[in-house]
C-alpha positions as CSV (number, residue, x, y, z in Angstrom):
1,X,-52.0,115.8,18.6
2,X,-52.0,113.3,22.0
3,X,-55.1,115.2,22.8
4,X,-56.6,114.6,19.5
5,X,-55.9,110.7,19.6
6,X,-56.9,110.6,22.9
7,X,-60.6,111.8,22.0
8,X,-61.1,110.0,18.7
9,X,-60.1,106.6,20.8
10,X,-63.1,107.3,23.7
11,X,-65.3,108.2,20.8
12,X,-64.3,104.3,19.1
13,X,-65.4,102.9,22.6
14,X,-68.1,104.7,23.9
15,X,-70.0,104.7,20.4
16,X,-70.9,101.0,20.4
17,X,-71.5,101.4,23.8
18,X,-73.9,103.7,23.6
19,X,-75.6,102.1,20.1
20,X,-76.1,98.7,22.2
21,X,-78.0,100.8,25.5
22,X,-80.2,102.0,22.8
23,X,-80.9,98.7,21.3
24,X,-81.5,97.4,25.3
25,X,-83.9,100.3,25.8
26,X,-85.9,99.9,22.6
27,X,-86.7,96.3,22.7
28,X,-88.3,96.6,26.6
29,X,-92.5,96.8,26.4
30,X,-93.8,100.0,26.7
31,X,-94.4,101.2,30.1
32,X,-91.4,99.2,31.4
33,X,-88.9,101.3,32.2
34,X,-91.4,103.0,35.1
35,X,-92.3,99.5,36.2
36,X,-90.2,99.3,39.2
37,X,-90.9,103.4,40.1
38,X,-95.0,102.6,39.8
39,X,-94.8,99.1,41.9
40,X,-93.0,100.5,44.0
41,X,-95.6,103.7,44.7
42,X,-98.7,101.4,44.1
43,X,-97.3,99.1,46.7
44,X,-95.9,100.7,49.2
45,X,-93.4,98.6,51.8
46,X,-95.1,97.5,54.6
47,X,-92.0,97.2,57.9
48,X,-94.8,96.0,60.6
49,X,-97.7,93.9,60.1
50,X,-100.8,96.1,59.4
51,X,-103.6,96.7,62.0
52,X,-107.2,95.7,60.2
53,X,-110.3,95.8,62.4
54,X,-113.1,93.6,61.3
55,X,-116.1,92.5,63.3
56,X,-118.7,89.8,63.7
57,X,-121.4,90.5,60.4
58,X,-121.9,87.5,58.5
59,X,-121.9,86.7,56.1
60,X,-119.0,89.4,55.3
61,X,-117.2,88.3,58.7
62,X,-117.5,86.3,61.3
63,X,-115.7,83.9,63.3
64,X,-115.8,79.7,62.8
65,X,-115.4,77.0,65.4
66,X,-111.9,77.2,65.7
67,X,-111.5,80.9,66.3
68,X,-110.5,82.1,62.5
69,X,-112.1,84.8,60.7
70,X,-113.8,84.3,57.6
71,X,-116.5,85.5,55.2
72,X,-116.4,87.9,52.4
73,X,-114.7,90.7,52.9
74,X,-112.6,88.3,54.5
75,X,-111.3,86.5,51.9
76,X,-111.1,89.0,49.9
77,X,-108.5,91.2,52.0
78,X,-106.8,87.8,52.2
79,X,-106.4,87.5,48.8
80,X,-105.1,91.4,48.3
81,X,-102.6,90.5,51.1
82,X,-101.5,87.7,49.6
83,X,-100.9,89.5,46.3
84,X,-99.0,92.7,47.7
85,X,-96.8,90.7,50.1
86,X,-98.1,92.3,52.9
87,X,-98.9,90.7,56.7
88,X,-101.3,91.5,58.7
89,X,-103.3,90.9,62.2
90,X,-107.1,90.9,62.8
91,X,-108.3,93.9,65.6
92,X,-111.8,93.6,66.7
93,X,-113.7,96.5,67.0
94,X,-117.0,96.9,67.2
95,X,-119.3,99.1,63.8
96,X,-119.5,102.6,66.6
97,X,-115.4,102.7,67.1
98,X,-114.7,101.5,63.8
99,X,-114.3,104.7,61.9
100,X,-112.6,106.4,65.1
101,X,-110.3,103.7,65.2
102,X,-109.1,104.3,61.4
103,X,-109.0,107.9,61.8
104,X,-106.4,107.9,64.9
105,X,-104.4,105.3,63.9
106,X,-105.6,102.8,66.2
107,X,-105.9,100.2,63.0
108,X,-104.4,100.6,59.6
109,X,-107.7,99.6,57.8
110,X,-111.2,98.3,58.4
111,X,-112.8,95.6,56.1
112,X,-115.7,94.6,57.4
113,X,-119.3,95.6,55.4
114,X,-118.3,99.2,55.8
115,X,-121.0,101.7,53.6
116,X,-119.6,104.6,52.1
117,X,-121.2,107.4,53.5
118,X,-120.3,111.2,53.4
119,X,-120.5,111.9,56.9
120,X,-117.3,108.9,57.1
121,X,-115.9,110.4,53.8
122,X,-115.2,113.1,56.0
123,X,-113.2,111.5,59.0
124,X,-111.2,108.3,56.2
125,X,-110.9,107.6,53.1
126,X,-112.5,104.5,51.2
127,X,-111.4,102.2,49.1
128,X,-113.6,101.5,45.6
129,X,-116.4,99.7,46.0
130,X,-116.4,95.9,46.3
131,X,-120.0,95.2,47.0
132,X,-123.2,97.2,45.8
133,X,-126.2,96.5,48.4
134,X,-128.6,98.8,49.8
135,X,-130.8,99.1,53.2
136,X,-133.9,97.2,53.9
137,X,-136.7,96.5,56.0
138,X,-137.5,93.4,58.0
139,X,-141.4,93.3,59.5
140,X,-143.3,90.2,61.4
141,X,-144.8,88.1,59.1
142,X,-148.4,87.9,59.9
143,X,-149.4,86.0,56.6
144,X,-148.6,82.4,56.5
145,X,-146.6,80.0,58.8
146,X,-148.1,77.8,61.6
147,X,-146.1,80.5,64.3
148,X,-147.8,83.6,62.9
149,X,-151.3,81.4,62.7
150,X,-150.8,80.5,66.5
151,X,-150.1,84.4,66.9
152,X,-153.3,85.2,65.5
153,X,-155.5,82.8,67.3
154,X,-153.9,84.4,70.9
155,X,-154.7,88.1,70.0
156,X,-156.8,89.9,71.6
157,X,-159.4,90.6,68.9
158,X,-160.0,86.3,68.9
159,X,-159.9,86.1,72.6
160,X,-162.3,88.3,72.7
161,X,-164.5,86.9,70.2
162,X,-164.5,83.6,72.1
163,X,-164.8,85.1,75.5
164,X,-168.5,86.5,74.3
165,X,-169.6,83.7,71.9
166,X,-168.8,81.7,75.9
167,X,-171.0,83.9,77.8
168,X,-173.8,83.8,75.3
169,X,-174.3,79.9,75.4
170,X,-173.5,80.4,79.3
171,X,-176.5,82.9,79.0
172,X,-178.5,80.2,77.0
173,X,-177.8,77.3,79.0
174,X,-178.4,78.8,82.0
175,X,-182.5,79.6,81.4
176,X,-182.9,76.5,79.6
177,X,-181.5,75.1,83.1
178,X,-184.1,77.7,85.1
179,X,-186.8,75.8,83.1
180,X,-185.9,72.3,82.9
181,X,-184.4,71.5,86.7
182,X,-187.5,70.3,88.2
183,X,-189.4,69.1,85.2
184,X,-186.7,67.3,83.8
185,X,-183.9,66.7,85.9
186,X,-182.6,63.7,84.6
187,X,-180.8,65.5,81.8
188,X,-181.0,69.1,83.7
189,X,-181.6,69.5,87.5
190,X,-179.7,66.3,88.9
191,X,-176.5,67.0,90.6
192,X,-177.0,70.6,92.2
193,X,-176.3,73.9,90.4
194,X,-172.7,73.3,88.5
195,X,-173.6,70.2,86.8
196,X,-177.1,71.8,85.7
197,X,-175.7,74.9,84.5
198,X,-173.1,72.8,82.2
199,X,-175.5,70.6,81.1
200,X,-177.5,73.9,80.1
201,X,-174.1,75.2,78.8
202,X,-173.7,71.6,76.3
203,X,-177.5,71.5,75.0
204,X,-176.5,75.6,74.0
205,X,-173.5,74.5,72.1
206,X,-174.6,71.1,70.3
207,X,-177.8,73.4,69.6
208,X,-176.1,76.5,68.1
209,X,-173.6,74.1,65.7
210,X,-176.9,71.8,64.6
211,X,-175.3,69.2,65.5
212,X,-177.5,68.1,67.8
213,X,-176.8,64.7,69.6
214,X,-180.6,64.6,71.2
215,X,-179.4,63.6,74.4
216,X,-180.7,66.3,75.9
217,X,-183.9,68.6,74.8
218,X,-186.2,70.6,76.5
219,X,-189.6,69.2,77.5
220,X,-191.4,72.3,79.6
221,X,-193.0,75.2,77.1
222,X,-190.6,77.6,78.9
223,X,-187.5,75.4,77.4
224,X,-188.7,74.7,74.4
225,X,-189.4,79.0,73.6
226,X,-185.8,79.4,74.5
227,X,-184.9,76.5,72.6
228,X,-186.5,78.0,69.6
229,X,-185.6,81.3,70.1
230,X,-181.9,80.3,70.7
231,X,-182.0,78.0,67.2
232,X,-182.7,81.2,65.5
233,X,-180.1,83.4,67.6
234,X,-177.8,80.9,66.9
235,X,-177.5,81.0,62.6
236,X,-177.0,85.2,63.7
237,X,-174.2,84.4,66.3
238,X,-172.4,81.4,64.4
239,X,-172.4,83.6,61.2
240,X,-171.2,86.9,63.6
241,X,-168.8,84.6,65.1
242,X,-166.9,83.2,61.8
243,X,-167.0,87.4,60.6
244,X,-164.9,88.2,63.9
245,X,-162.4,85.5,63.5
246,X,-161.7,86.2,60.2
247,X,-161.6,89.9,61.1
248,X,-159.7,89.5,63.4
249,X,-156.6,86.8,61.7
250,X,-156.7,89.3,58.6
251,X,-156.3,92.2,61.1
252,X,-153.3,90.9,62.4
253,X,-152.1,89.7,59.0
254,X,-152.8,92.9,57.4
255,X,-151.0,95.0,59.8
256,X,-148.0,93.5,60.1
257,X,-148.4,93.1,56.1
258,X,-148.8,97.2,56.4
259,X,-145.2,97.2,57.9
260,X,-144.0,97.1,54.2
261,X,-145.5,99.9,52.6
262,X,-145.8,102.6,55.2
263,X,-142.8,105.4,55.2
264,X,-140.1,104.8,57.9
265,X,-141.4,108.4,59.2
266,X,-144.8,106.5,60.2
267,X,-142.9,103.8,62.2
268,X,-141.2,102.5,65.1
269,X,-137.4,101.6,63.6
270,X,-135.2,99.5,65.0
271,X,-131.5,99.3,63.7
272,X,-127.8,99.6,64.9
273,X,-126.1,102.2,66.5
274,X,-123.7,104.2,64.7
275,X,-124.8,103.0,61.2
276,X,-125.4,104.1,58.4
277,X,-129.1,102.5,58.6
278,X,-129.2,104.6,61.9
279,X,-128.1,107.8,59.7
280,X,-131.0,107.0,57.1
281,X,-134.2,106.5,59.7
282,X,-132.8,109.8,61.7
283,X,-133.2,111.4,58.1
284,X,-136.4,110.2,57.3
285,X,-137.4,111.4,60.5
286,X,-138.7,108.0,62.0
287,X,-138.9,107.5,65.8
288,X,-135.7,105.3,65.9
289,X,-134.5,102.6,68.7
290,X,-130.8,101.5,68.4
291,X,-129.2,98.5,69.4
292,X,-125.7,97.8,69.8
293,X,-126.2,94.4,67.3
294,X,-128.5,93.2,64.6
295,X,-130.1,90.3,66.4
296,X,-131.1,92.8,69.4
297,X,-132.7,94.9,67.1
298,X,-134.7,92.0,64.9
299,X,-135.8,90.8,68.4
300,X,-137.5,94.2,69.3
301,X,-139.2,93.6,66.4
302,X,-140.0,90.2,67.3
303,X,-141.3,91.0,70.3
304,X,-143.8,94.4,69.6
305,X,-141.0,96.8,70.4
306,X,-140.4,97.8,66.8
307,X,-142.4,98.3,63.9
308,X,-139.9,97.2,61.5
309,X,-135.9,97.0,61.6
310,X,-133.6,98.9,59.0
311,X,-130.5,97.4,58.2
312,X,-128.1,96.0,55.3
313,X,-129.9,94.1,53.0
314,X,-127.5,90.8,52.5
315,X,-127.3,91.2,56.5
316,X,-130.7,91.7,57.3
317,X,-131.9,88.7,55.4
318,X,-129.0,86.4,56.4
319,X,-129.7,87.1,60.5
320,X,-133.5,86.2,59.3
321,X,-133.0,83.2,57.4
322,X,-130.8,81.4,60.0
323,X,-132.5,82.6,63.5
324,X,-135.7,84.7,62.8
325,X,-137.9,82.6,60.8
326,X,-140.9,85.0,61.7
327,X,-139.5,87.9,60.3
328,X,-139.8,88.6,56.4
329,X,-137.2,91.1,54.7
330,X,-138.6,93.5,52.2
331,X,-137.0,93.0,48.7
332,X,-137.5,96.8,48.0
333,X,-134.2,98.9,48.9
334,X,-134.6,101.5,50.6
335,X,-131.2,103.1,49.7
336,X,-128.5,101.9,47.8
337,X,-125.6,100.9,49.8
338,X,-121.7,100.6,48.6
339,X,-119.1,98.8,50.8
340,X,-115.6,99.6,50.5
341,X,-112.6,99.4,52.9
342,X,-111.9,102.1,55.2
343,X,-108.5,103.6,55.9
344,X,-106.5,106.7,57.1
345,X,-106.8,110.1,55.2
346,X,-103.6,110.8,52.8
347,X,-102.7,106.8,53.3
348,X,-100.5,105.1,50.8
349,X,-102.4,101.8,51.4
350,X,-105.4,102.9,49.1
351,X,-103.9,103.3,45.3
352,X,-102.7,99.6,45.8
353,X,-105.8,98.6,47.5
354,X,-108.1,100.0,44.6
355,X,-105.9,98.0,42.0
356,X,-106.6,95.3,43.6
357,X,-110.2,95.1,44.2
358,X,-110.9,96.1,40.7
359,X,-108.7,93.1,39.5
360,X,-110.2,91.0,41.7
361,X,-114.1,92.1,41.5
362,X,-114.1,91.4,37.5
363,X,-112.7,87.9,37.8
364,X,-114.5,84.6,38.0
365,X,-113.5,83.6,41.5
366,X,-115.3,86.7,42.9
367,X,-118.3,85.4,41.2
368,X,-117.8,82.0,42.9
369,X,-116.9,83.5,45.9
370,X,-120.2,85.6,46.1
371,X,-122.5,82.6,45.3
372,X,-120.9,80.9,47.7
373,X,-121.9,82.9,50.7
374,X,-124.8,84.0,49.1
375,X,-126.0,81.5,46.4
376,X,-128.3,82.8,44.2
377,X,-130.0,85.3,46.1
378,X,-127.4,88.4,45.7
379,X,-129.2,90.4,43.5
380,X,-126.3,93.0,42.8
């Protein structure tokens, strides 16, 4: 009997006990009883600040006046930070130790304008895309601009031009000079052999461009049938002479133009070292030079080494636009190209990561944020 009335009494208590947990349980949203279990796999708890290695690549990162780091892929691992909770310290390392650095441990992450390759799939893990962007080619503009029309009038193809159409009037001057000295040598022959020979050489030029001042003109029959003779040479030279130099400044414009639409296997690439532009030309089976930044290897270009340089588009054409106003950037991609964060195989960092970057990349402020280090020129 006490055991009986000891049962029925726990049953009275624990009953409405019971009904009231249900009640609790039932009115929480759906997938909220596992909240605490996912936040706390998703975002794992970070005891040390985390190692991330970026590097100098505006306009994803580089460095301002005072020392700080910013740019895009900047800010936006700031932002994730901010939203996990978790601290951090910049590591500089340079694009050729980056992935090494990942793989043993030496940083927890990399950030900066990383592209997701499958020779680095192999060695880290990324993180989802945040930026689509692809390879292109940057070539010296030979078309337009006062710096590439000063390049053209200095090549050799105009130099030589000039150098003949010289000598010829030289040639011209000179027997009207044999003629004239001592039957004319007022205008001729007076002042010995230099002075006579560039008088000859002026009465050749003001002859061959008609203009012809009359301050000087042949009077023996020997001058006058070179003077003929060279009035008629001259409408065959000047009209030679306009032929080269166009020749020649639509040579130089054309070839660098040419630059663009030849394959990378016909060309002289320069790019970086140990990236993935380098991967792409050594595929392509151009004859590559590698630098160990991007201004070194837009100078080669600058300068005759190169043919063209291969890099990352929005990088390419930023490095152009501030320092290289010479060298034009191909709006054709070669490749596309995906940037995403780099870290350790089997790391807990990425499921959080990933949330992140997808809530982030759909919102407005990425938007803003892309226009405002690119404006309106990011295509992607």
């Amino acid at each position: 009997m006490l055991y009986r009335r000891l049962q029925a009494e726990i049953l009275r208590v624990m009953v409405p006990v019971l009904v009231l947990v249900g009640l609790v349980l039932a009115a929480m949203p759906a997938g909220a009883q596992t909240a605490t279990a996912r936040t706390a796999a998703e975002s794992p708890a970070v005891t040390a600040p985390l190692k991330v290695a970026v590097r100098q690549s505006p306009p994803f990162a580089s460095k301002n006046a005072d020392g700080e780091w910013q740019g895009l892929s900047v800010a936006l691992w700031q932002t994730m930070a901010q939203d996990l909770g978790w601290q951090y310290e910049w590591v500089e390392v340079p694009l050729a130790k980056t992935i090494a650095a990942v793989a043993d441990g030496t940083v927890d992450i990399a950030i900066t304008s990383l592209s997701i390759t499958a020779e680095r799939e192999a060695i880290v893990e990324f993180s989802h895309p945040y930026y689509i962007s692809g390879l292109a080619r940057g070539y010296r503009e030979g078309g337009s601009g006062w710096l590439a029309m000063l390049r053209a009038f200095v090549s050799m193809g105009f130099l030589s031009a000039v150098g003949s159409l010289l000598l010829v009037l030289l040639v011209a001057g000179a027997l009207v000079w044999l003629f004239e000295r001592k039957a004319n040598p007022e205008q001729f022959g007076g002042g010995g052999v230099a002075r006579g020979l560039g008088a000859g050489l002026w009465w050749s030029a003001v002859t061959m461009t008609t203009v012809g001042y009359g301050d000087k003109a042949p009077k023996t029959v020997g001058g006058r049938v070179v003077g003929l003779v060279w009035m008629f040479l001259s409408l065959i030279i000047v009209a030679s002479f306009t032929a080269a130099i166009a020749a020649s400044l639509t040579a130089n414009r054309l070839a660098n133009d040419g630059m663009r639409t030849k394959p990378i296997s016909a060309l002289v690439v320069a790019t970086v070292e140990q990236s993935s532009a380098a991967a792409y030309v050594r595929h392509q089976g151009g004859r590559m030079l590698t630098y160990p930044s991007l201004p070194e290897a837009i100078r080669a270009v600058e300068h005759g080494t190169a043919d063209v340089v291969v890099y990352d588009a929005p990088i390419l054409k930023y490095w152009t636009q501030q320092e290289f106003d010479d060298i034009a950037v191909d709006n054709t991609r070669l490749i596309r190209d995906d940037y995403g964060f780099a870290i350790a195989k089997d790391s807990a960092l990425r499921e959080p990561i990933n949330t992140e970057i997808l809530k982030i990349i759909g919102s407005s402020d990425w938007r803003a944020l892309k226009r405002q280090y690119f404006g309106n020129d990011d295509p992607f």
